[in-house]
N, C-alpha and C positions, 0 to 999 in steps of 0.2 A: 424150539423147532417150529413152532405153530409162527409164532413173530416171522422168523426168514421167511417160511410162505406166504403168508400175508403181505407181507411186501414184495417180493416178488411177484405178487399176483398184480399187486400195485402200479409194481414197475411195466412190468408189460400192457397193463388193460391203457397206461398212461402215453405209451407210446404205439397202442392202436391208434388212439382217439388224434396223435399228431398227425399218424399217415392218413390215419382217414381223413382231418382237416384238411391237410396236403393234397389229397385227391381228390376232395371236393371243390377246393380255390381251384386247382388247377382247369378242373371242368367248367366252373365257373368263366375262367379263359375264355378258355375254347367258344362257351356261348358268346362271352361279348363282344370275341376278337371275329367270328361268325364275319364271312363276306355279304353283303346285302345283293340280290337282285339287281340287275344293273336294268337302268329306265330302257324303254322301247324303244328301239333308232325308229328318228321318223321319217314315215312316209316320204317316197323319192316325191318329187313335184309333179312326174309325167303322168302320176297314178292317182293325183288330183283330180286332172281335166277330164272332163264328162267325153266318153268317147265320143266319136263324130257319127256311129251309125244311131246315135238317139236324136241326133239334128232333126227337123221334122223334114219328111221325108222329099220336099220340095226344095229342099238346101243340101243338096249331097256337098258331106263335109271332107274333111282331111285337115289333119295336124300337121302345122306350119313349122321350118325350118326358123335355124337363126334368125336369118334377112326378113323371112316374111314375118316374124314375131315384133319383130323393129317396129318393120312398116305398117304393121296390124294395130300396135298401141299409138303410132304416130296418129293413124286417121279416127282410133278413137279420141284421141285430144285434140284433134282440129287442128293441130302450131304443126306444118311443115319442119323438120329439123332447121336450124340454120334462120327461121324466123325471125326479125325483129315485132317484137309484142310493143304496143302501146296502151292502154297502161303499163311500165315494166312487168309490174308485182301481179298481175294475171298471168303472165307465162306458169305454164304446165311445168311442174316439180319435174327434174331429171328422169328418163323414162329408163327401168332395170331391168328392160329385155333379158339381161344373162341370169334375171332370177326368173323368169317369167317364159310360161307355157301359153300355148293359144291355137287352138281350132276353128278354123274361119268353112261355113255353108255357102254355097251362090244359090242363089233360084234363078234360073236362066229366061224365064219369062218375064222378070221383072228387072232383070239387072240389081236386085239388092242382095246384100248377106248379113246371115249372122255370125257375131265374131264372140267366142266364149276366150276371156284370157283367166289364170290365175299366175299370182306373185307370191313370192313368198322368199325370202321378211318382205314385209311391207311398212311402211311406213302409217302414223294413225291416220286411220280412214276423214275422219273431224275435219283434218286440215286442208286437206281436201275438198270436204263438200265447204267447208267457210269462204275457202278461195272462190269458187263457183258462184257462192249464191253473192259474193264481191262484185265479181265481172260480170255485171248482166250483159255488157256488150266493150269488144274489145278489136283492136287493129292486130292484124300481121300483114307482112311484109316481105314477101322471097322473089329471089329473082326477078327483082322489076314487076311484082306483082303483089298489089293490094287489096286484104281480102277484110270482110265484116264478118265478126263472131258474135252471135247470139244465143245468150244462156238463159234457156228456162229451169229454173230447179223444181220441179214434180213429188209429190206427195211418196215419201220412202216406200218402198216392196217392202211389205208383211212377209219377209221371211225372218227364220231363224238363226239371227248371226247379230251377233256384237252391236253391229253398228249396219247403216245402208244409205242408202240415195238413189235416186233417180233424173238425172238431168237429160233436155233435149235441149242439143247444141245443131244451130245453121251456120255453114260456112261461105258466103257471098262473094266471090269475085267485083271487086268496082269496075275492071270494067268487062271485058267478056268473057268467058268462062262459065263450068258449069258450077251448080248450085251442090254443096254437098249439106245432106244431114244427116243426124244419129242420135238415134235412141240408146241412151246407157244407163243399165241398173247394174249397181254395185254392192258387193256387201263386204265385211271383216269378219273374220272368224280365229280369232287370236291374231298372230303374225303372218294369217293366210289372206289373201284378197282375192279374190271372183267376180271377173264383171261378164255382162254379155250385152252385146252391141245391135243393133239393126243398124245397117248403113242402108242409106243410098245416096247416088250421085247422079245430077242429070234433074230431068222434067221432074215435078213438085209432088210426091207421092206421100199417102200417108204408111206410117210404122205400123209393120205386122206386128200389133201387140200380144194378138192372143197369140203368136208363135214365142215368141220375145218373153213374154210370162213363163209359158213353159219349159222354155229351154232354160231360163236363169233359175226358178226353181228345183227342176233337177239340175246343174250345179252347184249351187250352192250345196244340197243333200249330199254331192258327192262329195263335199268336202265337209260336212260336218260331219259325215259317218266313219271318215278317215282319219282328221286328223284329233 
């Protein structure tokens, strides 16, 4: 009698220890099979650009439409669409307005602006500034008019981001016409790009730099904090 219970006792303690195994793989499952956290969507682009009311306060701004977004990276690069460039190989990389955001200031006393754009994806920043510091001086050609492009390439902005530059490019009419230039500091911030501009066009002015500093360092911030 003692023997049947002992095995019986046997038999069932043997087939807790299966259920139990069984409910424990099973749990086991459950944790591995576990959905992970899905990564952060990012940041739309519009929520990039530094609003316009921190423009300084002598450039009342407003964030530009498609067309004026075009037109805002075209005169940051100096090459009129439709251009013929000579040297070829200095024309300006194809411009991705339809990735690209941009807030343009005027100061109405001086006739200058500042232009803040960001892109994104962007292509690497490098190839960019190597082009630049290639071209010190370059032709276009529109409309029956021939202009001189001069590239300074200027010591990078100390800010925080990947990569940077700073180029002052003149735009020359040969024969009448006005004179345009522009100050541009740019930076990289993974597959984000932030530049901001001083233009002018007309009589021979110097760049509001200490404006030009500070509007590009807070963009830039707005985009490292974001993305």
């Amino acid at each position: 009698m003692t023997a049947m219970i002992n095995t019986r006792a046997w038999w069932v303690y043997g087939c807790a220890l299966v259920m139990a195994s069984t409910v424990l793989t099973g749990c086991g499952r459950v944790v591995v099979g576990s959905a992970r956290l899905a990564d952060s969507a990012p940041v739309p682009i519009d929520e990039l650009l530094i609003e316009p009311a921190r423009f300084p306060a002598q450039y009342p701004a407003a964030v530009l439409d498609g067309t004026a977004v075009y037109r805002a990276l075209n005169d940051i690069d100096g090459v009129a669409p439709g251009s013929v460039v000579t040297p070829a190989d200095c024309a300006p990389p194809p411009l991705a307005s339809h990735r690209s955001v941009a807030a343009e200031g005027i100061d109405s006393a001086t006739a200058s602006s500042l232009i803040v754009a960001v892109t994104r994806p962007a292509p690497d920043l490098r190839e960019r500034g190597e082009q630049l510091r290639r071209c010190a001086s370059f032709t276009t050609a529109h409309q029956g008019v021939t202009s001189d492009v001069t590239v300074t390439m200027l010591p990078s902005p100390p800010v925080d981001a990947d990569d940077s530059f700073a180029v002052d490019q003149t735009v020359t009419p040969q024969g009448e016409g006005p004179v345009r230039r522009t100050l541009t500091f740019t930076a990289q911030i993974g597959d984000t790009r932030v530049s901001a501009t001083w233009l002018h066009q007309g009589d021979a002015q110097d760049p509001d730099t200490v404006s030009l500093h500070t509007l590009f360092n807070d963009a830039v911030l707005k985009v490292r904090r974001s993305v």
